[in-house]
C-alpha positions as CSV (number, residue, x, y, z in Angstrom):
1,X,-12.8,-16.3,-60.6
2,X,-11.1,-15.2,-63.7
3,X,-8.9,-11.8,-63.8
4,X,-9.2,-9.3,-66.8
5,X,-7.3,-10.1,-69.8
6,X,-4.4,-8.0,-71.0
7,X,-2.4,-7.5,-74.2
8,X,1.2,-6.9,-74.6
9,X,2.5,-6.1,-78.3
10,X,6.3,-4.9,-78.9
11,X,8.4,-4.3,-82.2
12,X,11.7,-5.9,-82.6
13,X,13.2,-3.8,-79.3
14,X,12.2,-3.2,-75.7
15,X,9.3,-0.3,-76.6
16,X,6.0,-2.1,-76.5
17,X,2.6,-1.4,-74.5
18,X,0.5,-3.2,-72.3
19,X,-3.3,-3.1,-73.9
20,X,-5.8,-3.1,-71.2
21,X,-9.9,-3.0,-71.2
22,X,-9.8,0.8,-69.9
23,X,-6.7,1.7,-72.1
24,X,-2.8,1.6,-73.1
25,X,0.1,1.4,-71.0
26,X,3.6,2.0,-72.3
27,X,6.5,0.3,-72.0
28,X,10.0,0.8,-72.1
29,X,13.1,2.9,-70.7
30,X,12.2,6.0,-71.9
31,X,10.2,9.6,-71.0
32,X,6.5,8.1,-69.7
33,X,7.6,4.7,-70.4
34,X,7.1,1.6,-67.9
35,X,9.8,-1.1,-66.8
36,X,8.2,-4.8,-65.3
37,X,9.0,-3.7,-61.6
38,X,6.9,-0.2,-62.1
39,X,4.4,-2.0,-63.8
40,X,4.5,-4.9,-60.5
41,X,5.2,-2.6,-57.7
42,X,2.3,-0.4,-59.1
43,X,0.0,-3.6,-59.3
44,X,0.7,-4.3,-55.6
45,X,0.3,-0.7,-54.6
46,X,-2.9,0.0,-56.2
47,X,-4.6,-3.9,-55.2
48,X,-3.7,-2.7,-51.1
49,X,-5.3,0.6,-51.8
50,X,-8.6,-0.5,-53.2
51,X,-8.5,-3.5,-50.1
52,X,-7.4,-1.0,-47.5
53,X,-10.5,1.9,-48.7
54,X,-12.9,-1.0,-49.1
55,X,-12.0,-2.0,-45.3
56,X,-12.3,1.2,-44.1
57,X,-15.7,2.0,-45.6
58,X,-16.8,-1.0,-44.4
59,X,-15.5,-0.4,-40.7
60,X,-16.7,3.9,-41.0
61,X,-12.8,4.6,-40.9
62,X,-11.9,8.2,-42.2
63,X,-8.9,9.4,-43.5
64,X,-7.6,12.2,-45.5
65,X,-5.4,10.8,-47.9
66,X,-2.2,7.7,-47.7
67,X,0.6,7.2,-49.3
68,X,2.4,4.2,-50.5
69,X,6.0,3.8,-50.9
70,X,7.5,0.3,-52.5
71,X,10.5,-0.8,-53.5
72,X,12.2,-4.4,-53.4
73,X,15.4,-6.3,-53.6
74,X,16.3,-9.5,-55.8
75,X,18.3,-12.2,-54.7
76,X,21.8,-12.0,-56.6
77,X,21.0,-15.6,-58.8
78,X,21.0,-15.6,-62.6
79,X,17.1,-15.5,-62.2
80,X,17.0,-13.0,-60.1
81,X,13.6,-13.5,-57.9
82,X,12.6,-11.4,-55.4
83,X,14.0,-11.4,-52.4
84,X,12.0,-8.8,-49.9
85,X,9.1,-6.4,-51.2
86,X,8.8,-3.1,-48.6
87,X,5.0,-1.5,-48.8
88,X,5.7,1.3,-46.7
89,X,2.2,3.0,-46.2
90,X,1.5,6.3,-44.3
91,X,-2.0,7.1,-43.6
92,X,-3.3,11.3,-42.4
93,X,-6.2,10.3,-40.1
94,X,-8.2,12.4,-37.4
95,X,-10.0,8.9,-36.6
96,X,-8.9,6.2,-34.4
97,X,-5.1,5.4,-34.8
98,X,-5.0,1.9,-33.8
99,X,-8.6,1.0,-35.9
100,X,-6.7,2.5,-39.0
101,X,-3.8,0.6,-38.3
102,X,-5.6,-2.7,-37.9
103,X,-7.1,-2.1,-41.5
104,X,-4.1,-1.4,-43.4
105,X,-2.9,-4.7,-42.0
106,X,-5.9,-6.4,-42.5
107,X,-5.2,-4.4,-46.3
108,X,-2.3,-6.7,-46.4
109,X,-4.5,-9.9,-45.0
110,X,-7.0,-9.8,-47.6
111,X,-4.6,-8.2,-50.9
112,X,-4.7,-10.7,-53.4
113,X,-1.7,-9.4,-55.4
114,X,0.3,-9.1,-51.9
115,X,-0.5,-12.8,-51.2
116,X,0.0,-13.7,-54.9
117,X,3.5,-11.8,-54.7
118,X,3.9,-13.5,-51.0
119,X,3.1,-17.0,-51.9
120,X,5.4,-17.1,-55.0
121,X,6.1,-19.5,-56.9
122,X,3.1,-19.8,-58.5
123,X,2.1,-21.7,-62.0
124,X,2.9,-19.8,-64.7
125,X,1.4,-21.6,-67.9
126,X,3.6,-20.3,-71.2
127,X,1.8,-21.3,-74.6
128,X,3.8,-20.0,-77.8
129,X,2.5,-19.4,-81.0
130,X,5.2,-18.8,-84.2
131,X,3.9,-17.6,-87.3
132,X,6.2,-17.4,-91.2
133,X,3.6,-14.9,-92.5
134,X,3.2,-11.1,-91.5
């Protein structure tokens, strides 16, 4: 199953954006501005959401509203992979406790970016293009 496609363009320093099919994300250090572990973390974040709601509509679960905390740390190599991601989710729920529960794991179970993320190394397939002419 193929994923959308993305752009990235950037200027001869680190301020660039991300060109998406709904719209422009941009990147950089600066004021509304996106560094890769935002733009990853967020990725992660919003992939659990979307499989933890679709779970609970499924299973008739309720809830009033969750929120997702996630940070990481990198091993200290001179490529410096991840070492642990932490998706700390709290979830306000009148309904069940332990049926909530079992779908935010299950949110986890069924997460494609959380397995992708999990399961890394993955193949990563670079093709480069140089052009002379502007």
């Amino acid at each position: 199953m193929k994923t959308d496609q993305i752009k990235l363009e950037f200027q001869n320093e680190y301020k660039g954006k991300v060109i998406t099919p709904n719209g422009e994300i941009k990147i950089g250090r600066g004021e509304d501005e996106y560094a890769p572990y935002h733009l990853l973390y967020g990725a992660l974040g919003s992939c659990y959401y979307l499989t933890f709601l679709a779970l609970c509509r499924k299973q008739k679960l309720e809830f009033d509203r969750v929120k997702i905390t996630i940070d990481g740390e990198k091993h200290e190599t001179s490529v410096a992979l991840l070492k642990e991601v932490i998706v700390d989710v709290e979830i306000w729920s009148k309904d069940d406790k332990e049926r909530i529960t079992r779908a935010a794991g299950q949110g986890a179970k069924y997460c494609s970016i959380y397995n992708t993320i999990q399961s890394i190394p993955a193949e990563v397939i670079l093709k480069v293009k140089v052009y002379d002419e502007y």
